[in-house]
N, C-alpha and C positions, 0 to 999 in steps of 0.2 A: 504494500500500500504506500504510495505518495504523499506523505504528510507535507504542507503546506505551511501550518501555523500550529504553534501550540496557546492552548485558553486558558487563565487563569483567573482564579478565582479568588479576589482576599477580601476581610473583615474583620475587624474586632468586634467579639461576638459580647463583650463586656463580661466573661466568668460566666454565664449563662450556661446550664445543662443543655434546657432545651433550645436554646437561640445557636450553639454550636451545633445540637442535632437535624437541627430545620438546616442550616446552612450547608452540612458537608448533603445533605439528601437532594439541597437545593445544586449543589453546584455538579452531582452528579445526574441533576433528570437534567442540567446545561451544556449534560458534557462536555462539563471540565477538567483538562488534563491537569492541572495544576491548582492545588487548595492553600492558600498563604492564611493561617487565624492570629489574630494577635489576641490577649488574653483570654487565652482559652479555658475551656474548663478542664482543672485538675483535682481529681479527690483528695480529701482533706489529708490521708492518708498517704503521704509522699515516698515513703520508702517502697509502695508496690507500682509507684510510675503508670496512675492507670489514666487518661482522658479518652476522649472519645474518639473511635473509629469506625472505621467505614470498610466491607467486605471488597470493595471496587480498588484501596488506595491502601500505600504503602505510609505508614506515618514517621516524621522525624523527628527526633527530638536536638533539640541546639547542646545538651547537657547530658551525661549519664548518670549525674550523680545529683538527683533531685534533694536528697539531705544537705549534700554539703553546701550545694550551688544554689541553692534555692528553688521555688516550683516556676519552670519554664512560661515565660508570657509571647513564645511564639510557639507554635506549630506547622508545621507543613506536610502536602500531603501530597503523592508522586502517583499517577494509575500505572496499575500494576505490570497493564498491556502496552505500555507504551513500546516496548522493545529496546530502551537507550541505555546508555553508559549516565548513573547520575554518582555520583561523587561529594559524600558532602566535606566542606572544608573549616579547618578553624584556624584563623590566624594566632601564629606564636606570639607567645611576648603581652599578653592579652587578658585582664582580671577576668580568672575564669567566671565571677561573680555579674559579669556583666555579659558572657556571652550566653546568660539564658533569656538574653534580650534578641541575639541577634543569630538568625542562621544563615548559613551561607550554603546552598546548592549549586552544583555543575552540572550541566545537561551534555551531555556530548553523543554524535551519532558517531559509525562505523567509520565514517571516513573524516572523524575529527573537527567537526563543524559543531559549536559549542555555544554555549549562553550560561552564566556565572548571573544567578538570583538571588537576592537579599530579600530577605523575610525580617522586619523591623519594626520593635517597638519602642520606642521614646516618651516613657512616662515624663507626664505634667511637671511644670515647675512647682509644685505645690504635693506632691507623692511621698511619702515618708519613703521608698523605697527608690535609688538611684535616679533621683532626680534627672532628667534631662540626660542623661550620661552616657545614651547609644548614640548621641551626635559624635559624643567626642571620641566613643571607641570606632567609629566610621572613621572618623578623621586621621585615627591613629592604625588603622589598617593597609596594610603593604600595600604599594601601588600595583604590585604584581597581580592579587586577587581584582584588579579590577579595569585591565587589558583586556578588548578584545570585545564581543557583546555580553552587558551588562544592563539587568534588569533589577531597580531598587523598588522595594512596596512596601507600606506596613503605617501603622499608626505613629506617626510625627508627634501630634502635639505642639504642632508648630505652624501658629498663623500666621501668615507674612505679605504684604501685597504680592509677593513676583507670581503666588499663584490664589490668591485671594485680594484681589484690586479694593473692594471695598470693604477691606477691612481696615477699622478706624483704630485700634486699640492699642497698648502697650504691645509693644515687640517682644520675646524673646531673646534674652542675651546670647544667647547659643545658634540663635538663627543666623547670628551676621560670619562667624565661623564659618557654617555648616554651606550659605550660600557660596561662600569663601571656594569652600572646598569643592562643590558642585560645580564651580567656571573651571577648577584647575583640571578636571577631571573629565573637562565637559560632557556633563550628565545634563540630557535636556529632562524637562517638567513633562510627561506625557500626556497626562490625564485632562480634564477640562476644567476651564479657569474659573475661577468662580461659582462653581458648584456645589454649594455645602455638603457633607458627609458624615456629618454630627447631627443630630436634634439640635442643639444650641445655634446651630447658623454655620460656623465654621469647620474651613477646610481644613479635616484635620488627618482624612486619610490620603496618604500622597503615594505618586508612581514614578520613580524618573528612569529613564533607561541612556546609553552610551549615544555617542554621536549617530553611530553606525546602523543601530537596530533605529534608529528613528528613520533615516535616509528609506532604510528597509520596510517602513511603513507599521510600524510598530504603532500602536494606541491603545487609549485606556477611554473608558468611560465610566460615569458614574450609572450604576445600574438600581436607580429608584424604586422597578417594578420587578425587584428580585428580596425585597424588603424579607427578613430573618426574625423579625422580634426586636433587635439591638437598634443600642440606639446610635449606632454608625448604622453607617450605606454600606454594601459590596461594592466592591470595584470588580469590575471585569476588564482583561486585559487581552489582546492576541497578538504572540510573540510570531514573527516571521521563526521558520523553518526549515532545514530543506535533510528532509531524509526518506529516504527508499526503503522501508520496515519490511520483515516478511513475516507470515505471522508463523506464531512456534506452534509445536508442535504439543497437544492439549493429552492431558491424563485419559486413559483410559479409562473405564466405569464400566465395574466387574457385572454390578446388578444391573446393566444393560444386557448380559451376553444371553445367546441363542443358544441353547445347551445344545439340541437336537443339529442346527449350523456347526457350532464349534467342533462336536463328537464326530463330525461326517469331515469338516477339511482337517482336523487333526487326523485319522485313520491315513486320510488319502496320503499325507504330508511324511507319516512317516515310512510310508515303507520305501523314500529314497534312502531311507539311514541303511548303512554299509553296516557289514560282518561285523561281528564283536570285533575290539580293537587288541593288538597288539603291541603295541611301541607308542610311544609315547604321542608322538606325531598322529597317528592315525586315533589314539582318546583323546587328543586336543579336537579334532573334526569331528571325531562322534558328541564329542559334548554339543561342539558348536551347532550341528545338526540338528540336534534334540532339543535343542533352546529355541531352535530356531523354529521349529517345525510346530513348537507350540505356540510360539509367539507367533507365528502369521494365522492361525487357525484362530487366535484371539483377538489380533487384529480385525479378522474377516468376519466376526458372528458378535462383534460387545462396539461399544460407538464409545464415541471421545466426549469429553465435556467440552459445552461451546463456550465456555468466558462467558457467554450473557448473562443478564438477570441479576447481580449482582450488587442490589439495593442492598438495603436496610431490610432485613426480616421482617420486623415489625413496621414497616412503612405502610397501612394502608387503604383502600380507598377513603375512608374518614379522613387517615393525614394529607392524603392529595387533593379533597374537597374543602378543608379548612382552609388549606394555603392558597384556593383557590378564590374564597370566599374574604378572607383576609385581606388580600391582594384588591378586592372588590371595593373592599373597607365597608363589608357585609357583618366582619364578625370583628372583636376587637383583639389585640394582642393579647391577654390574659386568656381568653376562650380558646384560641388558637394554639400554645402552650398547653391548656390543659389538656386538648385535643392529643395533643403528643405526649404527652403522661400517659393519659387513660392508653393509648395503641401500644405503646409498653409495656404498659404493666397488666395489659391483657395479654398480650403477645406472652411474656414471662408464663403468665399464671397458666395459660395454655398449658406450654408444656410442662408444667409439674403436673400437674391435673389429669395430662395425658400418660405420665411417666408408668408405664406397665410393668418393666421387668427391675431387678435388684443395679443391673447396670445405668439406667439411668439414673437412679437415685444415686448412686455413687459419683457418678459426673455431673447430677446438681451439687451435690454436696460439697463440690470444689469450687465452686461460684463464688464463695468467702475468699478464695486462694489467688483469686484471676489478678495478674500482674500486666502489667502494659508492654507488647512487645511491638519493637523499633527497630529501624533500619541500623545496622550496625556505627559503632561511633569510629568516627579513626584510631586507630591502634600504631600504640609504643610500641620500639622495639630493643628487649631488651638486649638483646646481642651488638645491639649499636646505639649504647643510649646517648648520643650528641645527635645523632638523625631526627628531624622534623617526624611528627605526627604520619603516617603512612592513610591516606586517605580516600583513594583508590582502591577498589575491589582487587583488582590483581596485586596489588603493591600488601594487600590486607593478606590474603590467600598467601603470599610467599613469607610475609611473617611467621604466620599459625604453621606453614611446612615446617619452616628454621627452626620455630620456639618448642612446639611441641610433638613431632615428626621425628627428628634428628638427634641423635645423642650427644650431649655435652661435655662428655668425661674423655680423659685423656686415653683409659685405655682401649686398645682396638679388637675387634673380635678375632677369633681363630675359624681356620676354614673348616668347612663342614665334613670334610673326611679326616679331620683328626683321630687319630688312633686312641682308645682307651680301653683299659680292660674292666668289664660288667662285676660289680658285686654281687650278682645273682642272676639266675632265669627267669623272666613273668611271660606269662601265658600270651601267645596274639590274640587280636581280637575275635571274636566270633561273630560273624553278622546275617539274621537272615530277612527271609521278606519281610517275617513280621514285624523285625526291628526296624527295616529300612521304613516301613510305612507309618510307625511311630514317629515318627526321626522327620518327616518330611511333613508328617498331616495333623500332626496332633499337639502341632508348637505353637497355633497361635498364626493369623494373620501380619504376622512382621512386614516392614516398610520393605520392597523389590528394591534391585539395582536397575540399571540401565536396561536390563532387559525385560523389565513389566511385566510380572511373572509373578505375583502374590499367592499366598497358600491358597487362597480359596479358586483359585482356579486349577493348580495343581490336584484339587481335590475333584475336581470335575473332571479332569482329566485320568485319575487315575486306574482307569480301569484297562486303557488302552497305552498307557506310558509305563506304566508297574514293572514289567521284563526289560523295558530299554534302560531304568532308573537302576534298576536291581544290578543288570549287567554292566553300566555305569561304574556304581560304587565298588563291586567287586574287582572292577580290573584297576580302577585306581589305587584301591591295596595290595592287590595284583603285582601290580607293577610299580608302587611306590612311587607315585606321581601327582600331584593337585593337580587339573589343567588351566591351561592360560584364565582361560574367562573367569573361573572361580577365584583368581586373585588378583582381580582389577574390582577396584569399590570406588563409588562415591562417598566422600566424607563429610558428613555433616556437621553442621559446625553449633554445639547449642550450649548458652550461658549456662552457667553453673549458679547456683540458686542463691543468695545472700550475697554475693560479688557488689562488692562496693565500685571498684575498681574496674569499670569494661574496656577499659583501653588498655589494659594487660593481656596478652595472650592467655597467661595463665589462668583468666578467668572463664574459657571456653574447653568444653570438651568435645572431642571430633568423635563422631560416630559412626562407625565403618556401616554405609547400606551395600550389602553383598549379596550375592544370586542366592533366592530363597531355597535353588535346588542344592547350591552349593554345602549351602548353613545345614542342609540333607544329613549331607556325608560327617561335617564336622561335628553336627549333633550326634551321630549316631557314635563316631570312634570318642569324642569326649564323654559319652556315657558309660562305654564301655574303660575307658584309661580312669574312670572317679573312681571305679567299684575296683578296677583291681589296685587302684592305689590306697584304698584301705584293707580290701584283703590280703594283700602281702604288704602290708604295711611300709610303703614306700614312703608312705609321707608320716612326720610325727602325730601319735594322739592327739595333741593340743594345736595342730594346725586344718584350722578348719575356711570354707567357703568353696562352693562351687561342688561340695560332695555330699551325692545321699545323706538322708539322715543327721546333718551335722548344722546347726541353726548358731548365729553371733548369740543368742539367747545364751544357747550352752555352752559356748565359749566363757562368759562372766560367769555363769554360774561355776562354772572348773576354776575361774579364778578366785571368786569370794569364798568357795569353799577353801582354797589354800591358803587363803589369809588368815580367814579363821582360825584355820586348821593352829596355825604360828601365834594368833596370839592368845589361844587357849591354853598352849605352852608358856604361856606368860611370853613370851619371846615378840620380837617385831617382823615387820614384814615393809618391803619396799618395791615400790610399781613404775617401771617409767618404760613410757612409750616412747617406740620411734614410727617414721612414718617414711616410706621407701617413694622418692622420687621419682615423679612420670611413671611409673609401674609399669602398666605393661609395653610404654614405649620405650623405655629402657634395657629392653631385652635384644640381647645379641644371639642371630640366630647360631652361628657355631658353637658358641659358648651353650647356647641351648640343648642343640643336639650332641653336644659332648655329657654334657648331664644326663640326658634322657639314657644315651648307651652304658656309662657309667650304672645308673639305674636296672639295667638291664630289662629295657622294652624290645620287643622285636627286630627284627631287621627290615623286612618290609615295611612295620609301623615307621621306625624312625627314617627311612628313607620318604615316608611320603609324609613326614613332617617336616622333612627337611625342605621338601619341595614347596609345602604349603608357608613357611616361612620366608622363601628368597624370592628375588623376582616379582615381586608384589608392585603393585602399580594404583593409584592415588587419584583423586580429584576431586578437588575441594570443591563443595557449594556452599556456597557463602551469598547471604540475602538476594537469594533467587538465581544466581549466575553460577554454572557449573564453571571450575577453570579447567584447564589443560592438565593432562597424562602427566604425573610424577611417578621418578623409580622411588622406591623405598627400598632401604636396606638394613634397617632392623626393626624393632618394635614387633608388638603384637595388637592384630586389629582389633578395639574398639568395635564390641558387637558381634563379633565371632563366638558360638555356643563354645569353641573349645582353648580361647585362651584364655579364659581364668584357670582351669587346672593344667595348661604349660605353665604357669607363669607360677603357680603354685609348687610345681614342679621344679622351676628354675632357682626358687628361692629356698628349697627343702635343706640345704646347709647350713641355714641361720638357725634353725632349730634341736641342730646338734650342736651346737657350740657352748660353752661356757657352762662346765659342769654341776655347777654349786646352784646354778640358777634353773628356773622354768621359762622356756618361750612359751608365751603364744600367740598362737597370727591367725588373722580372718584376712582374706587378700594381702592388701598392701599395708595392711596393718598391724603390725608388730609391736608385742608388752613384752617385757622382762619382768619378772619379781624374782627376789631377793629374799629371805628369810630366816632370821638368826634370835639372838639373845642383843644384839646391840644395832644402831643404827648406822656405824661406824663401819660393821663387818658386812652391812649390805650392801653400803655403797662401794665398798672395795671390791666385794663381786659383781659389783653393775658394771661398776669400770674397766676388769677385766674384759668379762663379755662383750660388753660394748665396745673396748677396743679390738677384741677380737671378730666380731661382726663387721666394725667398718674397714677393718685392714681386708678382709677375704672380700667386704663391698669394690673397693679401690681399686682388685686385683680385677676382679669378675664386670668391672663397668658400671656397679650399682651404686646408688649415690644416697641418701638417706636428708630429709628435709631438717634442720635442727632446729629451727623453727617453728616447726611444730610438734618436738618432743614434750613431754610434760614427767614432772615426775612428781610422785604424794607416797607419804611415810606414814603407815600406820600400826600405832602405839597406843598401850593403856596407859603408859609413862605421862605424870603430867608434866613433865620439862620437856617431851618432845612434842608436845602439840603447837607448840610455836612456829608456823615454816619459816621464820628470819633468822632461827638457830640453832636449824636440823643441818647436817650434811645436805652438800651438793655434788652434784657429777657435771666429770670433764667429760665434754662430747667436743676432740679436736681440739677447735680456737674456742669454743663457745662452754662458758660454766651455765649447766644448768640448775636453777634453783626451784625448792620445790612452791608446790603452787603458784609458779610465777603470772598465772595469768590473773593474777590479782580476786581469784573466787577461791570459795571453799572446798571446792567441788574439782575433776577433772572428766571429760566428758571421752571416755574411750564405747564404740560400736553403740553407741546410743545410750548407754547405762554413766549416770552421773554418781564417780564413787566420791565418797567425801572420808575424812581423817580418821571417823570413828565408823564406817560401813552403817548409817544410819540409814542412806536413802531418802533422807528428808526433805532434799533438794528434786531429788527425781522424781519424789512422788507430787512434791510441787509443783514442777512444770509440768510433767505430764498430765495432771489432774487442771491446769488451764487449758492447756493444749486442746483437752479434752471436753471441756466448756464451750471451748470458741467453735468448735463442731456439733457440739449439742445443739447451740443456739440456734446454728446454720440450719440442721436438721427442723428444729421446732420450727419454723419459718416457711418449709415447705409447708405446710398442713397443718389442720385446724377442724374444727366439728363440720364447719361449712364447706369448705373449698380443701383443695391439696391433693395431693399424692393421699395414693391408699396405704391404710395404717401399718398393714402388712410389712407393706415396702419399708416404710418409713423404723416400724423396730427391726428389718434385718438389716437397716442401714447403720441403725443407733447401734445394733449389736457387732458388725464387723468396723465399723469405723470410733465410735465412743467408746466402745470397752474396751476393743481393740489394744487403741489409744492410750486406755487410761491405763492397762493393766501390764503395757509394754515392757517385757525384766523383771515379772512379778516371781519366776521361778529362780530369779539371782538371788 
């Protein structure tokens, strides 16, 4: 499609729920590409970053850290389909305290044809909050951001004749600057002169754009008869354009598919598939075959989703005859608003009302939880901290490879045919139909890769693919091989939950989406490698996660019974955790598969682990934009059924070590206690252990966070109840001291131990925790209206007791 111009739409909606709701509904029945709001509406509640959105439009935020920076008074909002490179920018050197006034968007097409958007607001001279003061951060912004075409909009505050003639009043001291900086810049006035934009009279919502886009026919108008509630005007603006879009290619929609169609071109499709495979070559083509043959047979019988229709849910025809009647000056602004209340809060009450099965009560029940998600913010990079903000999608995506992809430790891996000799024989795998169709059908709808292949189609299919799968997986043990396709993933990229900080890489975790037939085979050999690694006792008792039977519950509970155990002896006991860096991307695969043969796993097993570890290939998606084919050369994927128990596997040394002491580990999570008659004699076997854990870390590539080690002493002694003069331990350069996080408490797999094993703490938060959910629930329903009651106590009973009763067996 030949896009000609893009539409934009801005207003200060004045903090307004429903004057922001009418607006973003309005400027998408105007289809507009482009949504500029200046004080928007934000819940009172800043730490979950929630205002209003629209299913149509991607939203921005100027800030990531609404606590520190304050609650954002711009908003912006990009559609989704536009097909472009947008970029948001923030000038260095800049009180971040002032950039939740101003945003700054890049528009760019495929062949670099660009426009740099200011979204601005400039509170009154009379504002207790930054008075007047986004004039001057404009002023003081590089000239660099504002080269080239350049479009400024947003709430001024700023009467001035040059674009209100008859206005008679006091100036603004900031206007004679800011006009200053407009000539040097030459930013013409777009909009129409004289136009009030306020109730009060005055022009107060302004547009100016570069020399360039004005030549190019660029204009603004004031759009009276697009009236919101507020008591500003919209503007409407259209920015010249020149891009050749194509449209992408739309998800498929499983509940569209033709069972009776798909069952008839899948048959036909596959009996092109060749002989069972022999070499490796020849199961990279049968895979490819088989993937393929289903995916065109799903292509041909299920349809795509068209992008339309992508209102507001609750938009309807009442909200479209109010705004129409409104507009009339039929109905007044208070009617009209409540108009849009009632269609919500009917729309809501709908579906509780309609809520039938146990799963949607549990996904109302998260509606208390709902956080506001944003287009990614620029991201640091910590490997080059003198480098500028990385602000670009690709420049973002090569960070997150470097920071959290790539190993940072000096030592190197070894190659994967390193010789070692096995401390034992463990049985190979067994696998049969039964298992392989467990392993493929009975995991759950998981997110497909590239190749659009979800469980619930695999399960349609499986009556006529069963023998091609079965013969599949068998010769890939066969022959101890992953194939190609199986280890190329899209990675997804998603915050980590309480992240203050989103401009750190480290506040994202990547999540491998891999071939759902693939996750087949790895489900299946990783069930089988849990069960024999507790029946031949490969891994220590006290290291649990990712194996039958083995819950973090009963990990505390192994450990409070051994504290006990020490201070019923009258004796003390001492706890400090450490916590294993990147985990499972930190993993070296020769180093791996020298463990696994040490171990003594099979030989075909460990060779097609080997295979499934090396040669792995990457691609970031990051807010909507897949990037380009990365090799990888260690770690383990993120989202894979069978790298928690290699990775369990790779770290099974640490739990031999340090004799005096007990490990225990859930994943990447490692305790030490300690256990004597004195306080003295614990921490001196902490610090053996511990130095003997991170010297074999050092060796092996593993790095250990210190950081976030903790360490708490518990005694009936009342001279050691004091943490300011208990023993400490040396971890390295770093003393650690005990309860240094300034609580009484230390917060290890969800259980909060405290000095005296009280629990008092634990049972405190989780008995609010537990509140804040009950409320949620009580809210769905009532004698009158709601969810059926049913629903409603299997909800209170898996979620509120859940909740409250979480560690109750520690």
């Amino acid at each position: 499609m030949n896009r000609q111009q893009l539409s934009v739409f801005q207003l200060n909606t004045d903090r307004s729920a429903e004057a922001h709701d009418i607006a973003l509904a309005t400027a998408y029945n105007e289809k507009s590409d482009i949504i500029m709001i200046q004080e928007p509406y934000i819940s009172k509640d800043l730490s979950r970053r929630i205002t209003k959105w629209h299913p149509a439009y991607q939203c921005y935020s100027p800030t990531d850290n609404w606590l520190e920076h304050g609650r954002p008074r711009v908003i912006s909002y990009i559609r989704k389909d536009l097909d472009i490179i947008i970029t948001q920018l923030k000038p260095p050197h800049i009180d971040p305290y002032a950039l939740s006034d101003l945003l700054i968007l890049q528009l760019k097409t495929e062949t670099n044809y660009s426009v740099t958007i200011f979204n601005i607001y400039n509170s009154p001279r009379g504002s207790p909050t930054r008075p007047q003061n986004t004039t001057q951060t404009l002023i003081d912004t590089p000239d660099t951001y504002l080269q080239g075409n350049t479009f400024l909009c947003g709430d001024f505050n700023l009467p001035h004749r040059n674009w209100q003639p008859s206005y008679t009043g006091n100036l603004s001291p900031a206007s004679i600057p800011f006009n200053k900086w407009l000539e040097e810049h030459q930013l013409v006035f777009s909009s129409e002169l004289d136009k009030p934009t306020h109730s009060i009279g005055n022009v107060l919502d302004l547009a100016f754009c570069s020399h360039t886009l004005h030549q190019q026919g660029l204009n603004t108008r004031v759009a009276y008869h697009l009236d919101v509630t507020s008591d500003h005007t919209p503007l409407l603006t259209n920015i010249p354009w020149i891009s050749n879009t194509t449209n992408t290619l739309k998800q498929l929609r499983p509940k569209s598919l033709d069972p009776i169609l798909f069952k008839s071109l899948l048959k036909t499709n596959l009996t092109t598939l060749n002989a069972p495979p022999r070499s490796e070559a020849e199961l990279d083509q049968f895979t490819d075959d088989l993937v393929d043959a289903i995916h065109k047979a799903y292509c041909g019988s299920a349809k795509r989703t068209t992008g339309q229709n992508k209102g507001q849910p609750w938009w309807n025809d009442e909200c479209s005859n109010a705004c129409i009647q409104y507009h009339r000056n039929q109905i007044d602004k208070q009617l009209f608003r409540q108009t849009i209340r009632k269609a919500k809060r009917s729309f809501y009450r709908t579906k509780i009302d309609q809520a039938q099965h146990t799963k949607d009560i549990f996904a109302i029940s998260k509606w208390h939880k709902t956080t506001g998600s944003f287009h990614s913010p620029p991201l640091k990079d910590p490997l080059h901290p003198n480098r500028p903000l990385a602000t670009g999608t690709p420049e973002k995506q090569t960070i997150l490879i470097n920071n959290l992809l790539k190993r940072d430790t000096e030592i190197g891996d070894i190659p994967i045919d390193c010789p070692t000799v096995p401390t034992k024989q463990l049985p190979p795998p067994i696998i049969n139909v039964q298992a392989i169709q467990n392993a493929v059908l009975l995991a759950g709808n998981t997110a497909p890769e590239a190749d659009e292949l979800p469980t619930a189609i695999l399960k349609e299919a499986w009556s006529l693919i069963e023998p091609f799968v079965s013969q599949l997986y068998y010769s890939c043990l066969h022959l101890g091989y992953h194939p190609k396709s199986f280890r190329s993933a899209i990675l997804a990229i998603i915050p980590k939950p309480n992240k203050a900080d989103l401009s750190s890489p480290r506040s994202y975790r990547p999540i491998a989406l891999l071939s759902v037939l693939g996750k087949g085979l790895e489900r299946l050999i990783a069930r089988q490698m849990s069960w024999t690694s507790i029946s031949h006792k490969v891994l220590s008792t006290h290291q649990f996660g990712a194996l039958p039977l083995r819950s973090s519950v009963d990990l505390t509970t192994c450990l409070t019974h051994d504290v006990e155990h020490a201070l019923n002896l009258n004796g003390s006991a001492s706890l400090l955790t450490l916590d294993i860096k990147g985990a499972f991307d930190a993993v070296l695969p020769g180093r791996l598969i020298r463990r696994l043969r040490e171990q003594g796993w099979a030989p075909n097993l460990t060779k097609w682990l080997s295979s499934f570890v090396t040669r792995r290939t990457i691609q970031v998606r990051l807010d909507g934009t897949t990037g380009p084919k990365t090799n990888i050369e260690c770690g383990l994927p993120q989202g894979s059924p069978i790298s928690p128990i290699l990775f369990m596997l790779y770290i099974a040394p640490i739990f031999k070590m340090g004799k005096d002491t007990i490990k225990f580990g859930y994943a990447d999570d490692v305790a030490i206690l300690a256990a004597s008659n004195s306080l003295d004699d614990n921490v001196t076997e902490l610090n053996a252990t511990t130095l003997e854990i991170l010297t074999w870390g050092a060796s092996e590539g593993i790095t250990f966070d210190p950081g976030k080690s903790e360490l708490i002493h518990f005694s009936k002694r009342r001279t050691e109840q004091n943490p300011d003069t208990t023993p400490t331990i040396t971890m390295g350069d770093l003393t650690i001291k005990e309860l240094a996080n300034g609580k009484p408490y230390i917060r290890w797999l969800g259980i909060l131990f405290d000095k005296k094993l009280s629990f008092k703490w634990h049972t405190k938060e989780l008995a609010t925790k537990a509140i804040v959910i009950a409320r949620a629930l009580k809210s769905l329903g009532n004698s009158i209206r709601g969810a059926p009651p049913r629903l409603l106590r299997q909800a209170a009973e898996a979620c509120v007791l859940k909740r409250a009763y979480f560690g109750a067996e520690t």
